[in-house]
C-alpha positions, 0 to 999 in steps of 0.5 A: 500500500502507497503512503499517504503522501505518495497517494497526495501527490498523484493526486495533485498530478491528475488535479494539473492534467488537461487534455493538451497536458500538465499545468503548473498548479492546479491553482489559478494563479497568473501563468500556472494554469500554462502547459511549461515545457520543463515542468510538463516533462518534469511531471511526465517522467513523475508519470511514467515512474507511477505507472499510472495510465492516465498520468502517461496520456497526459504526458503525451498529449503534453509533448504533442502540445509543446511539438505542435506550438513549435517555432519554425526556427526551433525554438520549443514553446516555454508555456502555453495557455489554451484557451476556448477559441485561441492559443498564447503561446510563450516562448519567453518573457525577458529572454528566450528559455533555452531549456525549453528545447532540451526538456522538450527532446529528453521528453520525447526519448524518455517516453520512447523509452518506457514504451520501448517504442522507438516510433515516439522517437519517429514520430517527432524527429523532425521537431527534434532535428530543428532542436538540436539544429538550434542548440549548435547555433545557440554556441555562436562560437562553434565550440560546443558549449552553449552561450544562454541569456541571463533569465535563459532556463529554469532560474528566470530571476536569477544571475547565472547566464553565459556558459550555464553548466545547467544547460550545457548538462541537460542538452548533454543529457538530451543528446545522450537520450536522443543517441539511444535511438538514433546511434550516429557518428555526428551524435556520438561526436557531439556528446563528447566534444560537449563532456570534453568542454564541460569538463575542460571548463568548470572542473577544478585541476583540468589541464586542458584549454578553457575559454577563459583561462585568466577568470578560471584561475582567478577562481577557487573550485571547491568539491562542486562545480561553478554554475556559469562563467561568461566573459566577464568572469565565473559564477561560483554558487553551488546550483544544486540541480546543475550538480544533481544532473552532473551525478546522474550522468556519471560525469567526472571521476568517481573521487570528485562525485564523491565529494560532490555527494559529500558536500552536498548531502552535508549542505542539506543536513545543515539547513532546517528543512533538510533539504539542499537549496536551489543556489547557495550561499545566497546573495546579499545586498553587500555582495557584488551581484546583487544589484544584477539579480535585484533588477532581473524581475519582470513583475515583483522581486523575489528573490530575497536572501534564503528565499526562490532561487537565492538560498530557497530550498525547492521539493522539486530540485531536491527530488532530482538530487534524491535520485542522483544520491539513488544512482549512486547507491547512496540509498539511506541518504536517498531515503532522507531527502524523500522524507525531507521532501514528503514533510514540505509538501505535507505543509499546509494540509498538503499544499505542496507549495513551490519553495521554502525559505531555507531559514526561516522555513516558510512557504514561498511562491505557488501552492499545489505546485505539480512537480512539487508533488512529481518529485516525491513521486519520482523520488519515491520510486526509484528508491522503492521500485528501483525506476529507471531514467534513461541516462 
């Protein structure tokens, strides 16, 4: 029998299922009732880990959604709101979403993948093309790293942009997933000039050339990877999804991975929730990048030290850190996050709300958040059914 905070969070999942896909949140509040392109296929993987049927026709009809609002540059629709007689269709608020695309195209081989259908693949390889197609013009220097905007991914208010190990992990993982299908030379050579790069350019004690020497000796890595550099110089934060993504693709050696899981899994330990933040330490107003994170806002600032992506703690974050701590068979230390994870989204009478002030504890942002309740779900089943991503 499921516990009662598993059988919560399918719940919410089918709360957030339309007939064009997954919503943000079941409440209607400003853009959450959008079909997202990373949290529908965030939701979607949480799908196929249950099992559930109905949750997996609504996975597909989100990837059918997002496929057939695509740009005819490439570009995959961040969000999309339905409406009776029109479509709004997103690509962007103050910048593109480059990870609109990647999501889009793991999404696609995922599914394949648990249906063990390669027809999925088939089916969409021509918005998969473009994808990719744009991804390679998005390196503008043809050096296979890609060059995202500020307010580019996932952290829209946040300061990361130029070289975002984030995206560069997830198109690194998109292509990987894509390769499973479709065994080419040009994929195979793609995937390792992009590892090449990415471990030429954020690891610490790479000998090899990096785009900007003189900042990446300026820097002082520690036992978790920088979050971006761009020309003006590296972004040192410790980004925890950027990390959790490192481990589950098996990316660098085994002694650093270990202090990664080490230093990570001791951060969560030292907060009150339990739980690593999305970004840390936060940023301050006395601290150089303050006024560049205060000022990237569309509508009201958020992210206060400890709260949203500055040092706020994320259920969904911390789901993708708990699987990585799966793979790696860190299994007691897996169990921990799941039950961490489970405790803030039973806040409130179960509300699973989208964020936590990692100091004070308090809820943040948007309750009855979808993939608040997609990361327990995954979560829960790779520890207890020993669910698989394709990786």
């Amino acid at each position: 029998m499921e516990s009662v905070n598993y059988t919560k969070a399918l719940a919410l999942l089918k709360q957030c299922s339309t007939k064009d896909g997954f919503v943000a949140s079941a409440e209607n509040i400003s853009n959450y009732k959008r079909v997202w392109a990373r949290d529908g296929v965030i939701c979607g993987l949480a799908a196929l880990a249950s099992r559930d049927k109905d949750l997996i026709s609504t996975f597909k009809n989100t990837i059918h959604s997002l496929a057939n609002n695509q740009h005819y540059i490439g570009t995959i629709p961040s969000n999309i709101l339905f409406k009776e007689k029109e479509t709004d269709v997103s690509y962007g608020g103050l910048a593109g979403r480059v990870d609109a695309v990647t999501w889009f195209i793991i999404g696609v081989c995922q599914l394949a993948y648990y249906e063990k259908d390669a027809s999925i693949v088939n089916k969409y390889q021509n918005h998969i093309n473009k994808g990719l197609e744009l991804l390679e013009a998005w390196e503008f220097n043809n050096k296979h790293l890609m060059y995202v905007p500020l307010s580019g991914n996932w952290a829209d208010e946040y300061i990361t942009d130029g070289y975002v190990l984030y995206d560069q992990l997830l198109r690194l993982w998109a292509l990987k997933s894509y390769h499973y299908f479709n065994k080419t030379k040009r994929v195979a050579n793609k995937i390792e000039c992009i590892q090449f790069q990415i471990e030429a350019n954020f690891f610490p004690n790479s000998t090899s050339e990096k785009f900007h020497e003189k900042a990446f000796k300026n820097i002082k890595l520690k036992d978790y990877l920088p979050c971006s550099f761009s020309p003006s110089g590296y972004k040192t934060q410790f980004d925890a999804f950027a990390n959790s993504l490192l481990l589950l693709l098996n990316v660098g050696s085994k002694s650093f991975q270990d202090n990664l899981i080490q230093y990570a899994f001791n951060l969560s330990k030292s907060t009150k929730l339990g739980l690593i933040p999305a970004f840390w330490p936060p940023i301050l107003p006395k601290d150089e990048h303050w006024n560049l994170l205060k000022d990237n806002c569309k509508y009201e600032f958020r992210n206060y030290p400890n709260e949203f992506h500055n040092g706020g703690s994320w259920p969904m974050v911390n789901g993708f850190f708990g699987m990585a701590l799966s793979y790696k068979s860190e299994n007691s230390k897996a169990s921990s996050i799941l039950k961490q994870i489970e405790q803030v989204n039973a806040v409130d009478n179960y509300s699973f709300f989208e964020n936590f002030n990692t100091d004070t504890t308090q809820p943040n942002g948007v309750p009855y958040c979808a993939w608040s309740g997609a990361a327990a779900i995954l979560l829960n089943k790779t520890i207890n059914s020993n669910f698989k991503l394709l990786v």
